[in-house]
LUMZARO-836536 format. One line per 10 residues: number of its first residue (from 1); for each residue x, y negated, z of C-alpha. Coordinates in Angstrom, 1 decimal. Each point is the difference from the previous one (the first is absolute). Layout:
BEGIN
NUM	X,Y,Z; ... .
//
This chain:
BEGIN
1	0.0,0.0,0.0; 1.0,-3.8,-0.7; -1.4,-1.9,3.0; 0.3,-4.1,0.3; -0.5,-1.1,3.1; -0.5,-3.9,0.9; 2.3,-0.7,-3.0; 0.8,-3.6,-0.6; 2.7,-0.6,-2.7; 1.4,-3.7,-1.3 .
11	1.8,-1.2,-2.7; 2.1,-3.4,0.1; -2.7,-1.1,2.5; -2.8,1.3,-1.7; -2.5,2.7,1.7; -0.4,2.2,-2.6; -1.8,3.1,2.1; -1.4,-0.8,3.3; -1.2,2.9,2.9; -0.7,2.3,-2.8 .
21	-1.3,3.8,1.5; -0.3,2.3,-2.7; 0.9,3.7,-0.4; 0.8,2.1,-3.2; -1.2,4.1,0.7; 3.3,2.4,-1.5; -0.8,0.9,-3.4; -2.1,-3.8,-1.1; 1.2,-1.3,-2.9; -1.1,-3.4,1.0 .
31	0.4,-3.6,-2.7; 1.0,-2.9,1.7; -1.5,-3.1,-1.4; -0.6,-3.2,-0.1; 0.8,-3.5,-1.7; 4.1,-0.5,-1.1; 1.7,-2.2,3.3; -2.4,1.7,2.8; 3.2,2.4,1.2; -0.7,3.7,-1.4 .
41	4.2,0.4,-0.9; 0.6,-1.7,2.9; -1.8,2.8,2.0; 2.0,2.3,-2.0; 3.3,-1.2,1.6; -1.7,-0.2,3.2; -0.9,3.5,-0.1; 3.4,1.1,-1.3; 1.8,-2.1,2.6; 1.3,-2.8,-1.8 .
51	-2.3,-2.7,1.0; -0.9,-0.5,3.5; -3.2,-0.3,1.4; -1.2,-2.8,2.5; -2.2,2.1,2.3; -1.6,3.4,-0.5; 1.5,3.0,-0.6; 0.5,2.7,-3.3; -0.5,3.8,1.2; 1.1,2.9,-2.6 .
61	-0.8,3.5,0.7; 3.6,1.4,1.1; 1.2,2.2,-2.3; -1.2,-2.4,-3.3; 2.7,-0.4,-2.5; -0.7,-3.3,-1.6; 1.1,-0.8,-3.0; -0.7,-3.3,-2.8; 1.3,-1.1,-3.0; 3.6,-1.5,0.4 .
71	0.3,-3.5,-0.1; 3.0,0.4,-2.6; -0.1,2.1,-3.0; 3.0,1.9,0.1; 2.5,-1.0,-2.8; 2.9,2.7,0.7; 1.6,2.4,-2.5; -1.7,3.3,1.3; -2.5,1.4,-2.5; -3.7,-0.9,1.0 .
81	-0.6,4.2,0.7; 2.8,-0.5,2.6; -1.6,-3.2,1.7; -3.1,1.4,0.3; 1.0,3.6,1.5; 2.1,-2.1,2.6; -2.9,-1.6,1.3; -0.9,3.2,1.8; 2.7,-0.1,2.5; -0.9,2.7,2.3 .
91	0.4,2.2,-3.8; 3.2,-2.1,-0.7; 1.6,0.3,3.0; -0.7,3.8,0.3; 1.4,0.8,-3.3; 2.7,-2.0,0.8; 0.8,2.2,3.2; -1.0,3.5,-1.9; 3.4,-1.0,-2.1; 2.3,0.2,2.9 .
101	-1.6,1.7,2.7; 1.5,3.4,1.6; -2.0,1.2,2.2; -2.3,3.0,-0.8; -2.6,-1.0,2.4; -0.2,-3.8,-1.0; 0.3,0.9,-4.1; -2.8,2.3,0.9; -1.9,-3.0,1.4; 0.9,-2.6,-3.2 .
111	-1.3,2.4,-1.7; -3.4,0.6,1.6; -1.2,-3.6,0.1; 1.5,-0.5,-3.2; -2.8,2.2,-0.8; -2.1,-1.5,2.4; -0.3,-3.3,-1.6; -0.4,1.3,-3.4; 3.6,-1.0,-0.7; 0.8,2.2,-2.7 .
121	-2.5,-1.7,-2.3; 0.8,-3.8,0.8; 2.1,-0.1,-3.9; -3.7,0.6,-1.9; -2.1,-2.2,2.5; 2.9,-2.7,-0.5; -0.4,0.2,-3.6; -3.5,0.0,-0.1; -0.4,-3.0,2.2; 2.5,-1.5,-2.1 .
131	-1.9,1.2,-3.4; -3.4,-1.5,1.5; 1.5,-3.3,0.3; 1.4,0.0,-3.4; 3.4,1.5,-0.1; 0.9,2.1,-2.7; 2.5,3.0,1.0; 2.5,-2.1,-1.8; -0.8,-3.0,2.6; -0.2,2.3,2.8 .
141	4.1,0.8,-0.5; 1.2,-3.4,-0.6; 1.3,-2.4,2.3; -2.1,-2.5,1.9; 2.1,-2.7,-1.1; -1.1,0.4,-3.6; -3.8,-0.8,0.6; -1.6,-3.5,0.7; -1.4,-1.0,3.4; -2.9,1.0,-0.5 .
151	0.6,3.1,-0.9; 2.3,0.5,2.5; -3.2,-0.8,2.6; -1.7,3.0,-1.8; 2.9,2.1,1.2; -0.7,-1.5,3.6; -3.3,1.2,-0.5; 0.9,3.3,-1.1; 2.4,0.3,3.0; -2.7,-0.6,3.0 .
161	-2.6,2.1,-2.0; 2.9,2.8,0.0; 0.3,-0.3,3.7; -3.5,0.2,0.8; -0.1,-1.7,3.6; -2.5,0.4,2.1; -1.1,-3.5,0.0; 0.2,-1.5,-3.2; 0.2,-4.2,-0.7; -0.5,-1.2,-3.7 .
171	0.1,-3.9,-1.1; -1.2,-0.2,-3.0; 1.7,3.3,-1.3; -1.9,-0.5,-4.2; 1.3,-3.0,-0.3; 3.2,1.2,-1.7; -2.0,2.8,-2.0; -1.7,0.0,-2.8; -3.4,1.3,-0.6; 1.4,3.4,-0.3 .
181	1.9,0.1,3.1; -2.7,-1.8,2.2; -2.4,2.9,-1.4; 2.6,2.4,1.2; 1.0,-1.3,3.6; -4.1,-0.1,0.4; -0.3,3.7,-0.7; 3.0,0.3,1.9; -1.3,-1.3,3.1; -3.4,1.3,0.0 .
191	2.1,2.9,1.0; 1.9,-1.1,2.3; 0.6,1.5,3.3; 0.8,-2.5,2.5; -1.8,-3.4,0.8; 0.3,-2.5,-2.3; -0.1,-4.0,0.7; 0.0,-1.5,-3.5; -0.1,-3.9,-0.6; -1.5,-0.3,-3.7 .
201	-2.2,-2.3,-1.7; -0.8,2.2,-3.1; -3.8,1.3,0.6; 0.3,2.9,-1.7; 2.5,1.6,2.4; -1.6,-1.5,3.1; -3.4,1.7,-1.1; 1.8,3.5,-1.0; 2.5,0.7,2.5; -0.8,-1.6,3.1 .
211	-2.6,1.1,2.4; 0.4,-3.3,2.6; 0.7,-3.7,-0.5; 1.9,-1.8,2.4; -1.0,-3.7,-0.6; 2.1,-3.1,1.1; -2.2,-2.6,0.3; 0.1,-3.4,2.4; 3.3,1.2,1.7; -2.0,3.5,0.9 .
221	0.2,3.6,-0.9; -3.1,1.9,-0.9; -0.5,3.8,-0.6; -2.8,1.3,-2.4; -0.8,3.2,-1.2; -0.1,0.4,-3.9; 1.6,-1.1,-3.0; -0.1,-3.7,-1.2; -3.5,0.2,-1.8; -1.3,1.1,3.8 .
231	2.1,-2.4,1.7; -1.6,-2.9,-2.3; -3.5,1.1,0.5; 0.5,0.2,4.1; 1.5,-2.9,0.1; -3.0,-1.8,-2.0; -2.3,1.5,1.9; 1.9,-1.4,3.8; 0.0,-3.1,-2.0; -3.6,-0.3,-0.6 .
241	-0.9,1.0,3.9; 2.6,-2.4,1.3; -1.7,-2.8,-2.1; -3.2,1.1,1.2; 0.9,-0.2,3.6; 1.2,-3.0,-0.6; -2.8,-1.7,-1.1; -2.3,2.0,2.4; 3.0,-2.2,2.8; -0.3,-3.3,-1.7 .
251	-3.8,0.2,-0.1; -0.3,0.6,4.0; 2.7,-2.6,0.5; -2.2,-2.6,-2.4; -2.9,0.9,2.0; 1.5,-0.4,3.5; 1.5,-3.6,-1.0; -3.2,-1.1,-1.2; -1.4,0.9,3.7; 2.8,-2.1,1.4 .
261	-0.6,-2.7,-2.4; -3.6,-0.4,0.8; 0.1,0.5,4.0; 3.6,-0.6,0.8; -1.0,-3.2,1.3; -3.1,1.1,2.0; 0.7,0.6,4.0; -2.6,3.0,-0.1; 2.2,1.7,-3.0; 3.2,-1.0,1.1 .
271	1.4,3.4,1.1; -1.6,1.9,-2.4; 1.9,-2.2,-2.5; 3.2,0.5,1.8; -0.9,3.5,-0.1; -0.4,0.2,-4.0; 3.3,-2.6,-0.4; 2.0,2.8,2.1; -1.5,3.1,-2.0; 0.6,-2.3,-3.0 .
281	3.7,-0.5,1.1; 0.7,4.1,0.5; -1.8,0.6,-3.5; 2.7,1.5,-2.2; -0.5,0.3,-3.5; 1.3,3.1,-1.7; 3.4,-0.3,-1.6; -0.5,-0.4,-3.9; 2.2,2.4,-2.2; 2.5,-1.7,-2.0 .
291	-0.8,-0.6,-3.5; 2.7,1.1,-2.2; -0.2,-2.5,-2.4; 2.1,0.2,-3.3; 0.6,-2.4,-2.2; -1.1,1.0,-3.2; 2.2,0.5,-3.2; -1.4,-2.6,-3.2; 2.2,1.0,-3.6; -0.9,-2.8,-2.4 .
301	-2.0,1.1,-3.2; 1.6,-0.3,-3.9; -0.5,-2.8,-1.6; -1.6,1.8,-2.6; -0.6,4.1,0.0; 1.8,1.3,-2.9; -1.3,2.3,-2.9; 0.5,3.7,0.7; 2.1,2.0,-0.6; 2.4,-2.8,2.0 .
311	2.9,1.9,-0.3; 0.4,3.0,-2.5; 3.1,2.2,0.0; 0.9,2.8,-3.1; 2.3,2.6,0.7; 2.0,-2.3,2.5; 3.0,1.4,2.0; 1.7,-1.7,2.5; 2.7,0.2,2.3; 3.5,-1.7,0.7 .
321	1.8,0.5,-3.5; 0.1,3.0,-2.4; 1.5,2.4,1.8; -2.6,-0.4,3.3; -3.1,0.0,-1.7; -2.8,0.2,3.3; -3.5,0.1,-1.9; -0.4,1.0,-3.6; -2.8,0.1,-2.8; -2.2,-2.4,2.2 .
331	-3.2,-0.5,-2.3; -2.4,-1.9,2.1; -2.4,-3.4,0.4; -0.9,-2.0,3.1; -2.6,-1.9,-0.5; -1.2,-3.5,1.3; -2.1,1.5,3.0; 2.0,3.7,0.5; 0.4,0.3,3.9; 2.7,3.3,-0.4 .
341	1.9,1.7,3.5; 3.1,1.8,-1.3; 0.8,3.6,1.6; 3.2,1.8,0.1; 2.6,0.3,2.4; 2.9,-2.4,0.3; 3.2,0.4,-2.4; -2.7,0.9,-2.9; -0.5,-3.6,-1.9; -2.9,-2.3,1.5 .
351	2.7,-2.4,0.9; 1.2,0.3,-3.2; -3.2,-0.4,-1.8; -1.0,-3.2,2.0; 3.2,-1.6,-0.8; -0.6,0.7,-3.3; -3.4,-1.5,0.0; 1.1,-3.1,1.5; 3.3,-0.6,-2.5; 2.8,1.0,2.5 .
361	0.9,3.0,-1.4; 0.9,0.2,-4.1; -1.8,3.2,-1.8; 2.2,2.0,-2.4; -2.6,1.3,-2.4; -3.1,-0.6,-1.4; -2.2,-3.5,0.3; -2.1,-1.9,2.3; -2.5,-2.2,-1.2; -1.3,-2.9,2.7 .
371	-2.8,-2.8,0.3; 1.6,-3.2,-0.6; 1.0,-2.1,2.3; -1.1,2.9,2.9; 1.4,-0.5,3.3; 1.1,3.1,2.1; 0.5,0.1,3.8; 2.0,2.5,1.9; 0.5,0.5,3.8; 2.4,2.3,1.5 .
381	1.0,0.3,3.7; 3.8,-0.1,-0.8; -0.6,-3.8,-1.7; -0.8,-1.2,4.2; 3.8,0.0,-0.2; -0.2,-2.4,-2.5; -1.7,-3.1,2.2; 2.1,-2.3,1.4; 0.3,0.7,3.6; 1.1,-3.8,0.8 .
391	-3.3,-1.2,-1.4; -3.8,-0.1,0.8; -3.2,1.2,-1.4; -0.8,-3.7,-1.2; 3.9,-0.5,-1.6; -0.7,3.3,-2.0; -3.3,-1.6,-1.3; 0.8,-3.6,-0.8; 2.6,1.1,-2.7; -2.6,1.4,-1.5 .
401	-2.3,-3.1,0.2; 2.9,-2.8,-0.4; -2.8,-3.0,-0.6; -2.6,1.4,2.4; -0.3,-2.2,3.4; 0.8,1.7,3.4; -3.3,1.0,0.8; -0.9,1.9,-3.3; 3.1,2.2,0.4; -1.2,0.7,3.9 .
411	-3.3,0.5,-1.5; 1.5,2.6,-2.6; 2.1,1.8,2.7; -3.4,0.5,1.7; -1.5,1.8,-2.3; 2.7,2.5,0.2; -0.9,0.7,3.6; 2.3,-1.9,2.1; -1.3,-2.5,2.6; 1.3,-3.7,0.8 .
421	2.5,1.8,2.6; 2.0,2.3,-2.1; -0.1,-1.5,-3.4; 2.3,-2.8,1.5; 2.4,3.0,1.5; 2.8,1.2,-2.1; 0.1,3.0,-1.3; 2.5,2.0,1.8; -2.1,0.0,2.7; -3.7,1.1,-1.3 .
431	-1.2,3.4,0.6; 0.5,3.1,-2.9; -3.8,-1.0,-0.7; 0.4,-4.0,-0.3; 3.0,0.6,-2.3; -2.2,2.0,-2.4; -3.1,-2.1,0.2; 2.7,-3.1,-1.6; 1.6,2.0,-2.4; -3.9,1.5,-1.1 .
441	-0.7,-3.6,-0.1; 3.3,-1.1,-1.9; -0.5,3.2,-2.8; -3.5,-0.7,-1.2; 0.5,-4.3,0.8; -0.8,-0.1,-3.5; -3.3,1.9,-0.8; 1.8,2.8,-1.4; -2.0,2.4,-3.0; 1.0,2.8,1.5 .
451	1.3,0.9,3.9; 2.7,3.1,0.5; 0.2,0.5,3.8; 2.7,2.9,1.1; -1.1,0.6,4.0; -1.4,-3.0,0.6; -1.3,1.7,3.2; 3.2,0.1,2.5; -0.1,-2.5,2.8; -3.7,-0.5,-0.5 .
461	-2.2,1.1,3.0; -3.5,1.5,-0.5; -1.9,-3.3,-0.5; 2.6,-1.2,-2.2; -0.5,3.3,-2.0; -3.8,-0.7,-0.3; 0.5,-3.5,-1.3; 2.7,0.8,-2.3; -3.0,2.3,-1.6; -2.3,-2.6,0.1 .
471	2.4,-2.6,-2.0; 1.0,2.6,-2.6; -4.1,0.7,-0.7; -0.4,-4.1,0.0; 2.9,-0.1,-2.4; -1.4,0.2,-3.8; 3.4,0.5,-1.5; 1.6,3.6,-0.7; 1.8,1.9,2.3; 2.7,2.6,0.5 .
481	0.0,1.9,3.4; 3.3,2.2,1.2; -1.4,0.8,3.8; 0.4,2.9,2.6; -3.3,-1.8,1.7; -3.0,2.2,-1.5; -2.6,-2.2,1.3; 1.6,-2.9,-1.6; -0.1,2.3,-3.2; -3.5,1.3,0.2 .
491	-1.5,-3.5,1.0; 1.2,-2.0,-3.0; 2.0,2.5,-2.9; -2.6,0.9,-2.9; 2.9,2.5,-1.8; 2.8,2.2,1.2; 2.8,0.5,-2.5; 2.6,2.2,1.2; 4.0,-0.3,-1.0; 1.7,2.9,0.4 .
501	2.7,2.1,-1.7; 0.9,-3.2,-2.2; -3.9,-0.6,-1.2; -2.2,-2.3,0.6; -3.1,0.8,-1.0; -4.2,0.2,2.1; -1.0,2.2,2.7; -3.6,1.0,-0.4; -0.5,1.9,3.4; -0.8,-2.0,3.3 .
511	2.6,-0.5,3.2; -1.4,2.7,1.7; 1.0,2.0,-2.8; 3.5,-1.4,-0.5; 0.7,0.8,4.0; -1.1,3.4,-0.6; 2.8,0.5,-2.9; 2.7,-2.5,2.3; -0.4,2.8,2.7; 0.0,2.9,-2.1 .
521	2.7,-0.8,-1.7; 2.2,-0.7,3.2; -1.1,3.6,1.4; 1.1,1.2,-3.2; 3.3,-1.7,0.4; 0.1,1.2,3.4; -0.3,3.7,-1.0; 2.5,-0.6,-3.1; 2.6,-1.4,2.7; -0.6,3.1,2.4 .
531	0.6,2.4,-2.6; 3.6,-1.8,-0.8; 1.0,-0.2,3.4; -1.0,3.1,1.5; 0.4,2.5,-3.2; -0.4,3.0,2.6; -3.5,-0.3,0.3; -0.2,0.2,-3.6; -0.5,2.8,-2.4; 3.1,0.4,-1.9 .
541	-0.1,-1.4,-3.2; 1.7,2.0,-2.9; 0.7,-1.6,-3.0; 0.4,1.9,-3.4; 0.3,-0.4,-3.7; -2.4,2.4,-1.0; -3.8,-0.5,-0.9; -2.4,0.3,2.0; -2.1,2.9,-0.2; -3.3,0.0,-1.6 .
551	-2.8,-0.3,2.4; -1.2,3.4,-0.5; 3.4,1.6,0.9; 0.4,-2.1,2.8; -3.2,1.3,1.5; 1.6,3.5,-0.5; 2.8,-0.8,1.9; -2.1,-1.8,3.1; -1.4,3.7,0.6; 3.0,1.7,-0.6 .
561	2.0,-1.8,2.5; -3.1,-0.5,2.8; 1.8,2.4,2.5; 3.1,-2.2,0.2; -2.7,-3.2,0.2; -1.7,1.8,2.7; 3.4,0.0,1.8; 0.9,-3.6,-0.7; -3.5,-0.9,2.1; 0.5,2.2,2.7 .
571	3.2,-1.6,0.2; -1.4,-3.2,0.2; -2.7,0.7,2.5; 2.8,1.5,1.9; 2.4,-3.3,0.2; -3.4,-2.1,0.7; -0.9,2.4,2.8; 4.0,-0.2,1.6; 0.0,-4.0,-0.7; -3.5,-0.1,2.8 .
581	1.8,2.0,2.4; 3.0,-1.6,0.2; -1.9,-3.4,-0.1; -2.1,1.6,2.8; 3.6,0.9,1.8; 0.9,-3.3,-0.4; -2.8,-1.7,2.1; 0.8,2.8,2.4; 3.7,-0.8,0.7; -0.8,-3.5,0.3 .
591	-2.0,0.4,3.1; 1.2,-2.6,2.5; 2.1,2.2,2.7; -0.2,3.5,-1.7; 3.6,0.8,0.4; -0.1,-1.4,3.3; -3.5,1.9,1.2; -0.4,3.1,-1.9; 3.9,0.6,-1.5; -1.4,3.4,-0.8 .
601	-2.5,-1.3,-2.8; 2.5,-3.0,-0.8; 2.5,3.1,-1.0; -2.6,2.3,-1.4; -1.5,-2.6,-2.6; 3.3,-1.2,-0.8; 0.8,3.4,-1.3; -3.0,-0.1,-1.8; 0.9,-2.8,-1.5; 3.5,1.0,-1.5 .
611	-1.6,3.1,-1.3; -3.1,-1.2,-1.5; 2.5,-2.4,-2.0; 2.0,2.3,-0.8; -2.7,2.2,-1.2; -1.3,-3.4,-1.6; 3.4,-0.3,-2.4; -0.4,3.6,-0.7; -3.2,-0.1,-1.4; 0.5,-2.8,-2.2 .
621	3.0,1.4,-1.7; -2.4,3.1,-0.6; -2.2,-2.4,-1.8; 2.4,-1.8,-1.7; 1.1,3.1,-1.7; -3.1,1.2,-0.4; -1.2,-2.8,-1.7; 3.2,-0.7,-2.7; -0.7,3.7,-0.6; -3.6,-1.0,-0.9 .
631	0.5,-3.2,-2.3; 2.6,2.1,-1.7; -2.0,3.0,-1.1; -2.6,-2.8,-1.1; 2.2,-1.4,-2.0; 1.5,3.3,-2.0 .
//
């Protein structure tokens, strides 16, 4: 259990959390909301011990491992495989020791919780954590050093999801994923074992994988059951009876002043009106929920909407020179109103086809016919880099509006969503979500004809999610989506084109559809990967140069070799029956005190032990053999 108790937590003077008393059951996988500035990472570093709190105390259940996502992505030269594997350091240290250790007894022991912890399997799950967030098993063998930051935070990701703590803590884990991945790590931790505490603004995961909100609201914690969707609706509904008592509390306190206005002065009334001023003084209104107000998002509209098709490209390919070549034969038209999400995973081209569509990247082939004098938009988180950090919200603007007086460029930065306060503060010091409210407003100053927007979501809390949808469905221009936010997808995309294996081209199924192939195409990944790293399990494969044999024949053969299949499968119900009783042994001998209570049992099931593995390694060299002998007489 995660208990606060009394918690009070500041920040450079500022109460962030005040006497908050919440607790979080073992196994919730709880979302921690609430608007951007209120505290949720500081909470995180409280929990982890990096933050002090105030007052109040943070209880975890005593033999938690805790683990989050590091605050560094690691940058070294060890392969990714060998950062992630390292993150289980009970398994790395014990490996570690089973190289140099001499002692029967304490080899014996390695070995056992080795086994224990599943330890002999940690290369596959590795990879397939790895393969989930997008890592090919090229990736997974290079250095860290080679990748970007953010792809180095996927390996963070990838290392705390390896460990599997007890009590998980993710901030904002999709936000270096694309839609692929964030599909994925939800999957991912709808399964996950331990208790989760997840701070997240994208709906989608907040509605599928949690099963509590934990909502930071007014320098208080709340706990409610349910997803987000559950969490809205209960909180509407203690809205709507805190406004009713409310008014039910103003109208007795209306009615009681009117009795002191009309006999106050009387001598026959005069206590009774003392009375009511009393009652009226200990009357206390219900505290009113905040309103989370957001300011909304306003794109200006073309001058003019331009005939369709607006852009039309024949048999384009693109890339960065000749001899890299991205995206070929791209035959395709947008038209004036398309509103089109791009799918595929990262490293296969929709950065590449959105530079292409807004002139930054030279094609090599083909043609591309556009509107005159159309005017194309692009935002990308990586350009944040590019505002000057010296200079504010309003400096950014008036270069834009050199003649315009000083309140039409505060009027202008309004409209992007920032308020008198922060639109004269410079930029280094706004907020992930400020930043990208200026630059949205800097990209489409113009009223562009068509709008490409590559995660426009990061750093934007819930409400700011929900207006960003309501300014792209106000906005009558095109627009090109690349999101990992589905409900930003579903709630303003019209068409899904899908770029993948250097093609661009439309997808005709729905979301759900493409999360459905996303995770069945991991799991087949997964499998693939399992067969390459642990070939024993595996049939052997023989390879030969001869023909196959027809169909018929081969049928022939099946019967004439069904004795020696019929010993392969006793074989194999044989090493799955030894592989539950030594697992069974296993949770025997790790009885707390058996060697020191019953030494007797402790010696008699570590016999066991040794020989069932033993028999174990016998067994599975019968079935080796007895399989090569099989595939080889099918193949004669």
């Amino acid at each position: 259990m995660l208990k606060f108790t009394d918690l009070t937590v500041r920040m450079a003077g500022r109460t962030l959390i005040e006497n908050a008393d919440i607790s979080i059951p073992k196994g919730v996988k709880a979302g921690l909301v609430g608007a951007n500035g209120t505290g949720k990472t500081t909470l995180f570093k409280v929990i982890t011990g990096l933050h002090p709190s105030d007052t109040g105390s943070i209880t975890i259940s005593k033999d938690w491992k805790m683990g989050q996502v590091a605050q560094e992505a690691p940058g070294t030269e060890e392969s990714l495989l060998e950062i992630v594997l390292k993150a289980d350091t009970e398994r790395a240290a014990l490996m570690e020791e089973a190289e140099t250790a001499t002692d029967p007894t304490r080899i014996s022991d390695i070995h056992m919780r080795l086994a224990d912890i599943d330890a002999y399997t940690a290369d596959s799950r590795a990879s397939s954590i790895l393969a989930g967030l997008g890592f090919s098993e090229r990736d997974q063998h290079s250095p860290a050093s080679s990748f970007s930051g953010g792809w180095r935070m996927r390996v963070a990701l990838a290392a705390v999801l390896f460990a599997e703590p007890d009590l998980l803590l993710l901030d904002e884990p999709t936000n270096y994923l694309d839609l692929e991945g964030a599909l994925w790590l939800e999957n991912y931790m709808g399964k996950y074992p331990g208790t989760v505490l997840v701070i997240s603004h994208d709906r989608d995961m907040l509605n599928k994988v949690v099963d509590s909100i934990v909502h930071l609201e007014g320098r208080k914690l709340t706990f409610y059951r349910g997803n987000y969707d559950n969490f809205e609706k209960q909180r509407a509904e203690k809205r709507e009876l805190i406004e009713k008592a409310r008014e039910k509390m103003e109208g007795q306190k209306k009615h009681m002043q009117a009795f002191v206005d009309r006999f106050g002065a009387k001598a026959s009334k005069a206590k009774q009106a003392q009375s009511k001023l009393k009652a009226i003084g200990k009357l206390k209104l219900p505290a009113q929920l905040e309103q989370e107000g957001t300011m909304p998002f306003n794109f200006p509209n073309p001058e003019k909407l331009s005939a369709s098709p607006m852009i039309k490209l024949e048999n384009v390919d693109c890339g960065y020179g000749e001899n890299a070549v991205i995206l070929k034969n791209i035959k395709l038209n947008i038209d004036a109103d398309d509103r089109i999400a791009l799918l595929g995973s990262n490293g296969n081209g929709k950065s590449t086809f959105s530079k292409l569509l807004v002139d930054r990247l030279p094609f090599v082939e083909g043609t591309i016919v556009k509107a005159p004098k159309i005017k194309v938009a692009m935002f990308a988180q990586h350009q944040m880099d590019d505002l000057h950090a010296d200079q504010t919200p309003v400096d950014h603007v008036r270069k834009l509006m050199p003649q315009a007086g000083e309140s039409q460029v505060r009027s202008r930065v309004a409209q992007m969503g920032l308020n008198h306060e922060r639109m004269g503060t410079v930029t280094a010091k706004l907020s992930g979500g400020e930043k990208a409210r200026l630059l949205l407003g800097l990209c489409t100053f113009h009223g562009p004809d068509l709008l490409i927007l590559d995660e426009p979501t990061n750093h934007l809390d819930v409400g700011a999610r929900e207006a960003l949808v309501h300014g792209l469905n106000n906005f009558e221009g095109a627009v090109i989506l690349v999101s990992h936010d589905r409900h930003l997808i579903d709630a303003t995309m019209e068409r899904l084109w899908i770029v993948s294996d250097g093609q661009v081209g439309p997808y005709e199924d729905d979301l759900d559809t493409y999360r459905k192939k996303v995770l069945k195409d991991a799991k087949t990944k997964r499998k693939e990967h399992i067969l390459e790293v642990e070939p024993e399990i595996a049939a052997p494969v023989v390879v030969s140069d001869k023909p196959k044999l027809p169909k018929k024949d081969r049928e022939e053969r099946r019967k004439e070799l069904a004795p020696l299949k019929a010993k392969i499968t006793e074989k194999e119900k044989q090493i799955q029956k030894l592989n539950e009783a030594i697992k069974k042994l296993d949770s025997s001998l790790a009885t707390p005190g058996l060697f020191q209570n019953h030494p007797e049992k402790g010696e008699k099931f570590s016999k066991q032990r040794i020989e069932a593995d033993a028999m174990l390694s016998k067994v599975e060299e019968a079935w080796l053999e007895l399989s090569a002998d099989y595939d080889a007489k099918m193949s004669e």
